[in-house]
C-alpha positions as CSV (number, residue, x, y, z in Angstrom):
1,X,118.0,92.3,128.6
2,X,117.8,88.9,127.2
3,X,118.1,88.9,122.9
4,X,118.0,86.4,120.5
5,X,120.6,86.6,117.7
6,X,120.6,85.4,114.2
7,X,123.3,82.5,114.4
8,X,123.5,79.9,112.4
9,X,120.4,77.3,112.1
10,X,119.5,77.9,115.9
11,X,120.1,81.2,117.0
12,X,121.9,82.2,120.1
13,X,120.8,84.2,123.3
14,X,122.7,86.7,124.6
15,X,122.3,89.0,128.0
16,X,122.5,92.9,127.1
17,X,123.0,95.4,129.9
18,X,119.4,97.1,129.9
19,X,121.0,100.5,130.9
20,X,123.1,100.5,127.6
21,X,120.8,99.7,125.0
22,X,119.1,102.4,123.6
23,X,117.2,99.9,121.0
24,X,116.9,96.8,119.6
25,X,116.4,97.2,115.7
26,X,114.0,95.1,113.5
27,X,112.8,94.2,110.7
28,X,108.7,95.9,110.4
29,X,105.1,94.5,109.3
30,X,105.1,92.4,106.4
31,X,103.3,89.2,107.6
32,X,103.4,85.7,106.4
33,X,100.9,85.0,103.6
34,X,98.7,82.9,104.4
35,X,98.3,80.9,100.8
36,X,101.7,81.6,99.2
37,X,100.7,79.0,96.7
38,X,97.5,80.8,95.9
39,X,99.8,83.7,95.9
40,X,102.5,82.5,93.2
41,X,100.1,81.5,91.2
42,X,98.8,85.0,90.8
43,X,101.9,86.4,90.4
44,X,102.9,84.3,87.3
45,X,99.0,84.4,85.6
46,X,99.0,88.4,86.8
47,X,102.4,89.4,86.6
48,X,103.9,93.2,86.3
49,X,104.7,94.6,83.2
50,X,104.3,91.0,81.0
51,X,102.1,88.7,80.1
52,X,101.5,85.5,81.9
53,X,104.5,83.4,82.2
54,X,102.8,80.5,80.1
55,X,101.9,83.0,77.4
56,X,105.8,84.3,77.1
57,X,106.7,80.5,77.5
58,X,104.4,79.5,74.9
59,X,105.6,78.6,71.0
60,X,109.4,78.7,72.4
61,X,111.9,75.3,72.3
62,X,113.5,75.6,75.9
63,X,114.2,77.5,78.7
64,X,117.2,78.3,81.8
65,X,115.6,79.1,84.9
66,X,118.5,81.0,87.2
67,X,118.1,80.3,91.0
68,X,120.5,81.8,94.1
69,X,123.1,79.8,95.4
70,X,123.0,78.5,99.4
71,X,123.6,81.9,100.5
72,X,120.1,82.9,99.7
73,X,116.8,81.5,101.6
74,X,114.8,81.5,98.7
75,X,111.7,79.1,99.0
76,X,113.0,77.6,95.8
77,X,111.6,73.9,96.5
78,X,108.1,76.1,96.9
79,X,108.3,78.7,93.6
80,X,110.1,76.5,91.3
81,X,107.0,73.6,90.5
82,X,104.5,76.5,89.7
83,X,107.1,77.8,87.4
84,X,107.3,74.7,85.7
85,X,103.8,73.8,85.6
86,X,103.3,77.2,83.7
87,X,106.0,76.4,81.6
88,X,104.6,72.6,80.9
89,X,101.0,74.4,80.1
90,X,103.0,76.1,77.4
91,X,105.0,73.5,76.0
92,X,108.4,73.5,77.3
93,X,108.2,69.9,79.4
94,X,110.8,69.7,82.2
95,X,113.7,67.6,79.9
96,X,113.9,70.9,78.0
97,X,114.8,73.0,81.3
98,X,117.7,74.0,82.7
99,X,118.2,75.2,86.3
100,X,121.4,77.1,86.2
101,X,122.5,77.9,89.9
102,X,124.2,81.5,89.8
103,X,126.4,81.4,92.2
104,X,128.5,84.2,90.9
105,X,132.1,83.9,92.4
106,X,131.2,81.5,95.1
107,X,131.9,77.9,95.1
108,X,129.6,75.2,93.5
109,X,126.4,73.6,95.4
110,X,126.2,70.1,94.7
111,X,124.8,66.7,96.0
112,X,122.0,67.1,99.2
113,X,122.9,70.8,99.4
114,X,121.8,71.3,95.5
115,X,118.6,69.1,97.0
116,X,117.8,70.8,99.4
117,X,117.5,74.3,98.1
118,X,115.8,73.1,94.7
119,X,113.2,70.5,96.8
120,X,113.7,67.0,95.8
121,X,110.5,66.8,93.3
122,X,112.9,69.6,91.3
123,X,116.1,68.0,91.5
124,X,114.6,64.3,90.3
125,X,113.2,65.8,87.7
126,X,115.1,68.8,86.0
127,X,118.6,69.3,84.9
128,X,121.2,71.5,87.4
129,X,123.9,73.3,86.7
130,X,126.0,75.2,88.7
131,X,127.6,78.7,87.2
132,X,131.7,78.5,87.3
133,X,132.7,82.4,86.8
134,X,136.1,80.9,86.2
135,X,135.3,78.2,82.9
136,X,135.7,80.5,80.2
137,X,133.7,78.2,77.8
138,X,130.7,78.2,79.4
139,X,130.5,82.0,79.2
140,X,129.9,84.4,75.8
141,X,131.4,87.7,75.8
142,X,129.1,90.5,74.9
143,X,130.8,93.4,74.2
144,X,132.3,96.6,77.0
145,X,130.1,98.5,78.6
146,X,131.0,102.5,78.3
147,X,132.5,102.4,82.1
148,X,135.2,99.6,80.7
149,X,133.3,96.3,82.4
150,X,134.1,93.3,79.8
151,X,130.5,91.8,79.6
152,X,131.2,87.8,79.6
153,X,127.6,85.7,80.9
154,X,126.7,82.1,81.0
155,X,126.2,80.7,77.8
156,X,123.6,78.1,78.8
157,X,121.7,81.4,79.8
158,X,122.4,83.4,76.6
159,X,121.3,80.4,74.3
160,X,118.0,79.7,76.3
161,X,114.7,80.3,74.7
162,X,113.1,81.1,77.5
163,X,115.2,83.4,80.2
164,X,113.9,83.4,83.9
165,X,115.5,84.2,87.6
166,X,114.1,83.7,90.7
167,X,115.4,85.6,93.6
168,X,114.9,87.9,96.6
169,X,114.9,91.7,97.5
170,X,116.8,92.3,100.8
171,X,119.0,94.9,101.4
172,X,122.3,94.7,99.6
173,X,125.8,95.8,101.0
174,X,127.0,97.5,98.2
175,X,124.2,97.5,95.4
176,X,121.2,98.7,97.2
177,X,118.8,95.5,96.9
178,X,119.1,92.1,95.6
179,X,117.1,90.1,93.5
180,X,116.5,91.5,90.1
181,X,119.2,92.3,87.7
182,X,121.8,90.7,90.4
183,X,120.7,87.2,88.9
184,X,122.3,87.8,85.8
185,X,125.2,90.6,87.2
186,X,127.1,89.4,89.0
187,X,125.0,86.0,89.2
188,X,125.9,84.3,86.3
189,X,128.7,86.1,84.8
190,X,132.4,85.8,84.4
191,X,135.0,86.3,86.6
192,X,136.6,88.9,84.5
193,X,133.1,90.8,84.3
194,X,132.9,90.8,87.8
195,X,136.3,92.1,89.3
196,X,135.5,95.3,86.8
197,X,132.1,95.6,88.1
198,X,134.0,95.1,91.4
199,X,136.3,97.8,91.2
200,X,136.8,101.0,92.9
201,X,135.6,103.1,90.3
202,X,132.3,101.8,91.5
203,X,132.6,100.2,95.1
204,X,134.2,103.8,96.6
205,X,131.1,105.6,95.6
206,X,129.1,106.9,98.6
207,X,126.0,105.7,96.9
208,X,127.4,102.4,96.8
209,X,125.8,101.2,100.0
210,X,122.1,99.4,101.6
211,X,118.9,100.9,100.2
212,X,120.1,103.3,97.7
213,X,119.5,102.3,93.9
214,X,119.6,106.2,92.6
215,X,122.8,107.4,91.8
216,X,124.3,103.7,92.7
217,X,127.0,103.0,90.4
218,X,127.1,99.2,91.1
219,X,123.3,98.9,90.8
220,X,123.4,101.1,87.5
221,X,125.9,98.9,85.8
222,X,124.9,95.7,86.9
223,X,121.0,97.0,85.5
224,X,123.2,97.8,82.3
225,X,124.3,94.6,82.0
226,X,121.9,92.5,82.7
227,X,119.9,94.7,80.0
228,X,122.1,93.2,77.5
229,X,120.5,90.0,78.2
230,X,117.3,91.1,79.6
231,X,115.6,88.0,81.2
232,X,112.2,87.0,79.7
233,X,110.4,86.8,83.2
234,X,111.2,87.7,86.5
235,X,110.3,85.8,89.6
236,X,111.4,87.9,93.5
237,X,109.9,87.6,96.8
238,X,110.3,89.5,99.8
239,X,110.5,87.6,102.9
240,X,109.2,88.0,106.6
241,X,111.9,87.4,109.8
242,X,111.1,83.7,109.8
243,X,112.1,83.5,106.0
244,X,108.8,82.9,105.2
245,X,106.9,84.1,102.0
246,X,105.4,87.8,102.6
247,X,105.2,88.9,98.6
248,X,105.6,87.8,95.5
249,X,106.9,90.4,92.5
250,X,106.7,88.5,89.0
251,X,107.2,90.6,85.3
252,X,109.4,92.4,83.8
253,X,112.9,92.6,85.6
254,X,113.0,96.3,86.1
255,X,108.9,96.9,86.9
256,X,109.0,93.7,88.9
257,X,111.8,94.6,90.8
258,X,110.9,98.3,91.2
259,X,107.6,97.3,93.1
260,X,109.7,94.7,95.0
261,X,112.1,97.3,96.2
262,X,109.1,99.7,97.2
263,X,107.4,96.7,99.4
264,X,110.6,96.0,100.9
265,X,111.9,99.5,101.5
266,X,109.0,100.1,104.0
267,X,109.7,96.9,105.9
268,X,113.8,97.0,106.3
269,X,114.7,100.3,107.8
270,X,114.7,101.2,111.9
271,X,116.5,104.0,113.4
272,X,118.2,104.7,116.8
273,X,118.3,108.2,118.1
274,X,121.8,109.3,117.3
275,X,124.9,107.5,116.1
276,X,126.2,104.4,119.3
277,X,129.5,103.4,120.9
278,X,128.5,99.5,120.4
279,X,126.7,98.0,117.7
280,X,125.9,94.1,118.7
281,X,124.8,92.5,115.0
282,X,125.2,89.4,113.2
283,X,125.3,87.9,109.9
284,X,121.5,86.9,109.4
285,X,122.0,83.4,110.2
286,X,122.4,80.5,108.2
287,X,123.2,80.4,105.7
288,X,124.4,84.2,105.3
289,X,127.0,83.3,107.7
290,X,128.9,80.3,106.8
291,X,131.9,82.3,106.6
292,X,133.8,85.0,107.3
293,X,133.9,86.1,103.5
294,X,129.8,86.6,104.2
295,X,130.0,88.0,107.3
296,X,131.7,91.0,106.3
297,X,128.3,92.0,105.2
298,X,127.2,92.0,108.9
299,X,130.1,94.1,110.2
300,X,129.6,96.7,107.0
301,X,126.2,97.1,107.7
302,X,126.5,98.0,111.3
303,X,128.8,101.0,110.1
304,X,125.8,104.2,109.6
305,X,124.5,103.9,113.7
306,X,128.2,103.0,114.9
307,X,130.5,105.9,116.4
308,X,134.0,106.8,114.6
309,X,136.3,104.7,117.0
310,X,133.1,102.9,118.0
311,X,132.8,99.4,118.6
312,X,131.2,96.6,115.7
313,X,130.7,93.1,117.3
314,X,129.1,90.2,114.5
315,X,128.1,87.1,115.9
316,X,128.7,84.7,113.1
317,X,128.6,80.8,113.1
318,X,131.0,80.5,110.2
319,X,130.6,76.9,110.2
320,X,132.5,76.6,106.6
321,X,135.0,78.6,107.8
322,X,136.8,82.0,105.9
323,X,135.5,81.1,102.4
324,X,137.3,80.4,99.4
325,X,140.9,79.5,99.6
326,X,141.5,82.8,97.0
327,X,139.6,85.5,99.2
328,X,141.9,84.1,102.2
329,X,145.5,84.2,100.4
330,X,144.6,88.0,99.3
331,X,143.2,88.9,103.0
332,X,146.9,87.3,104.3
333,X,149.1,89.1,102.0
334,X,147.3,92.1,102.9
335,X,149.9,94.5,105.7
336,X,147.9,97.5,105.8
337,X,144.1,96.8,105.6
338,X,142.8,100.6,106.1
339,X,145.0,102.0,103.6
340,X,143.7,99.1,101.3
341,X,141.4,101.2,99.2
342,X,144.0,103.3,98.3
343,X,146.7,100.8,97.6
344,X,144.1,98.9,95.1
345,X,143.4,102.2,93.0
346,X,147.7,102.6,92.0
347,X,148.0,102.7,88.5
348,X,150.3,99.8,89.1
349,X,148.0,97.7,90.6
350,X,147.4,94.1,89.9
351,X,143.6,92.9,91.0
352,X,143.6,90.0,93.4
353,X,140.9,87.6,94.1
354,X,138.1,88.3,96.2
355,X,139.5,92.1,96.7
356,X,136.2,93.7,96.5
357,X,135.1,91.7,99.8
358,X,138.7,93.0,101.3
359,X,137.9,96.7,100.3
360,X,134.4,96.3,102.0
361,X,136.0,94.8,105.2
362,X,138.6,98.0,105.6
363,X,135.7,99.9,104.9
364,X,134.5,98.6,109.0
365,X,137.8,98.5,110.7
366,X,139.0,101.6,108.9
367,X,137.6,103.6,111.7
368,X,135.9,101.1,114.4
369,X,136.8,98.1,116.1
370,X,135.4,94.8,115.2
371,X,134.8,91.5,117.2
372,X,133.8,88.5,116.2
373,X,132.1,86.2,118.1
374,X,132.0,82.5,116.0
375,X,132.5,78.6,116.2
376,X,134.1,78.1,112.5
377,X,137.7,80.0,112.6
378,X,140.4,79.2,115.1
379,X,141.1,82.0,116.4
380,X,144.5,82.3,115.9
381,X,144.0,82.6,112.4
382,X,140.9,85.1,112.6
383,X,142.8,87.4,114.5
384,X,144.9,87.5,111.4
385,X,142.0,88.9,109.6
386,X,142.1,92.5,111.6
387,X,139.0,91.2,113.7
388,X,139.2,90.7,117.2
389,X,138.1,87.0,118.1
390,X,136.1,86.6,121.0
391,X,134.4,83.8,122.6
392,X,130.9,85.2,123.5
393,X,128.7,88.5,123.1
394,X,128.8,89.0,126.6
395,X,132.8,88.9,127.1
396,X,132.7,90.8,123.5
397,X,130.2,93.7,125.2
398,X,131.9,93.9,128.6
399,X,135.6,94.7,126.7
400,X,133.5,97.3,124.5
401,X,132.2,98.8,127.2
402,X,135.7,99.2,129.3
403,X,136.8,100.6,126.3
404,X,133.7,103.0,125.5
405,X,133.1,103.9,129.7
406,X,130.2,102.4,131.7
407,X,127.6,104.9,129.9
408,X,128.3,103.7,126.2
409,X,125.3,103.3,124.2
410,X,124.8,99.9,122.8
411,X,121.9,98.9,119.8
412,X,121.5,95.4,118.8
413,X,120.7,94.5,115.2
414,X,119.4,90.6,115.9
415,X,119.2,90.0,111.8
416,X,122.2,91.7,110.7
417,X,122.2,93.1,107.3
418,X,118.5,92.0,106.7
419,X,118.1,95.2,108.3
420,X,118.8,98.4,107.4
421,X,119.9,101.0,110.5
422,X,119.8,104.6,110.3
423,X,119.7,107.3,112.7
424,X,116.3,109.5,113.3
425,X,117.5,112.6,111.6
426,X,118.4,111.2,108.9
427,X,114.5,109.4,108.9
428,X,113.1,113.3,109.1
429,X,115.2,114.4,106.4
């Protein structure tokens, strides 16, 4: 069986043993629209839960519109000029707007990078700003939430007139679905806010996982916060398998969001009979997976289909390597990675950078074995990481299956953590 992964920019085709593969999960049905400029448009002038963006625009002195970082596809160079048009109709012309890029504890996205995901009409003509969790000037603190999160945000943000995000809903690793109330927490807030938000109180939580928001503690705080500083207007879309445009949701943040989350629920689950020896996934391609800090998403996402003692292998390009230099000092210093969890919840614990994305990795190798196949890590050093390096699929699937025996069952998830995968009894119940 021939399959096409999500690798990088190009993809990459693997050969799958037909007689193993018991399915080949996907995302379902949402189409392409076919005018997603007539579409915007109606989302902004016919939004949910507000009034049209140029009528909450209008009579106010500025505004901070918050856009994703490079790990998102949003169609940014595509949503953002309507947005400012409305704005413009209402008064706020473009040298009163701020773009603040929330790139929550992730590094800064600058020069044809910042171009590219803005469009270049954007970028020549409005002001860009990257969020840095770690300047504590540039951030206001807001009070403690009643769970203990110190509530630091953006100050550009806070002292706008006019507050809007534009995101995505996709399944999220730990907090259900993004886009929403993720713009502002973690988005744009400070590091402080986020390694409390980040903590085990709420990451060990079995609702703290893909598709749940009920009972979710990370999605329930991170609403809580971003209540404190509600945005004015909300802009999300829901995107098909090519990354193109399939909905717009534009309103209120939680009513917006809310219908998002029901379009996209319908269009990210598929299911596999029972519970596999081999998952094959990835990390969604570029630019999910320029590093191994993102791909963790892949190999956690693989974990409801995969076997106790089964087998996870993420093909991931990684072509900016392991990530930032403080999630890679804390992954090195760490000896035992599956007692990790534990370790982190001592009393006598000091929090280390990036330890959230550590907790989530020993939440897949705690019980399964994961490969990586990728292009951006020597392996000398990604073998450091508790992964098991490997230089295709097919070597990766042939070592899983002398492992497993010569009847293991094998799915393939060809968009990673874009999709959700369940088993069909869990569907019926």
């Amino acid at each position: 069986m021939r399959v096409r992964l999500d690798y990088g920019r190009n993809g990459l085709e693997v050969e799958l043993p037909d007689a193993n593969v018991v399915g080949v999960l996907s995302l379902r049905g949402a189409p392409a629209l076919e005018d997603p400029d007539a579409a915007i448009a109606e989302a902004l002038t016919n939004p949910i839960g507000k009034p049209p963006l140029r009528d909450v625009a209008r009579g106010r002195r500025d505004a901070c519109i918050v856009v994703c970082d490079v790990t998102r596809p949003v169609p940014n160079p595509i949503l953002l000029p309507h947005i400012l048009r409305e704005l413009e109709a209402a008064g706020i012309t473009r040298d009163r707007v701020t773009l603040l890029i929330a790139t929550g504890t992730h590094r800064p996205n600058l020069g044809d990078e910042l171009t590219k995901m803005i469009g270049e009409e954007v970028a020549s003509t409005v002001k860009a700003v990257n969020h840095v969790c770690t300047d504590l000037d540039s951030v206001r603190y807001l009070g403690t939430t009643e769970n203990g999160v110190p509530v630091k945000l953006n100050a550009t943000y806070l002292d706008a007139d006019v507050k809007i995000t534009v995101g995505m809903i996709e399944p999220h690793f730990m907090a259900g679905y993004a886009g929403g109330r993720k713009m502002v927490m973690p988005g744009i807030a400070a590091l402080e806010t986020v390694q409390a938000w980040h903590s085990p109180k709420f990451l060990e939580h079995p609702n703290a996982t893909m598709g749940i928001t009920e009972g979710n503690p990370v999605h329930e705080e991170a609403r809580l916060i971003a209540n404190l500083a509600r945005p004015d207007f909300i802009v999300d879309v829901a995107l098909d398998v090519k990354k193109r445009i399939c909905a717009v949701f534009a309103g209120d943040m939680e009513a917006a969001w809310e219908a998002g989350v029901s379009f996209v629920s319908k269009t990210v689950f598929d299911y596999v009979p029972e519970p596999v020896d081999v998952v094959v996934t990835t990390c969604g391609g570029f630019p999910l997976d320029l590093t191994f800090y993102q791909t963790v998403k892949g190999m956690v996402g693989a974990l409801p289909i995969c076997k106790p003692g089964g087998t996870i292998i993420v093909a991931s390009e990684m072509a900016e390597g392991v990530g930032n230099s403080h999630f890679l000092e804390a992954l090195l210093k760490v000896d035992d990675i599956r007692a990790f969890p534990e370790t982190i919840q001592r009393p006598d614990w000091t929090f280390v950078g990036d330890q959230w994305q550590i907790e989530e990795l020993a939440k897949a190798v705690r019980h399964h074995q994961v490969t990586v196949v990728q292009s951006g890590v020597p392996d000398d050093l990604l073998s450091r990481l508790f992964v098991t390096p490997m230089s295709t699929v097919e070597a990766a699937v042939a070592a899983a299956l002398e492992r497993h025996g010569p009847n293991a069952t094998l799915a393939v998830i060809p968009k990673g953590p874009y999709v959700i995968p369940a088993v069909q009894s869990d569907r019926a119940a």
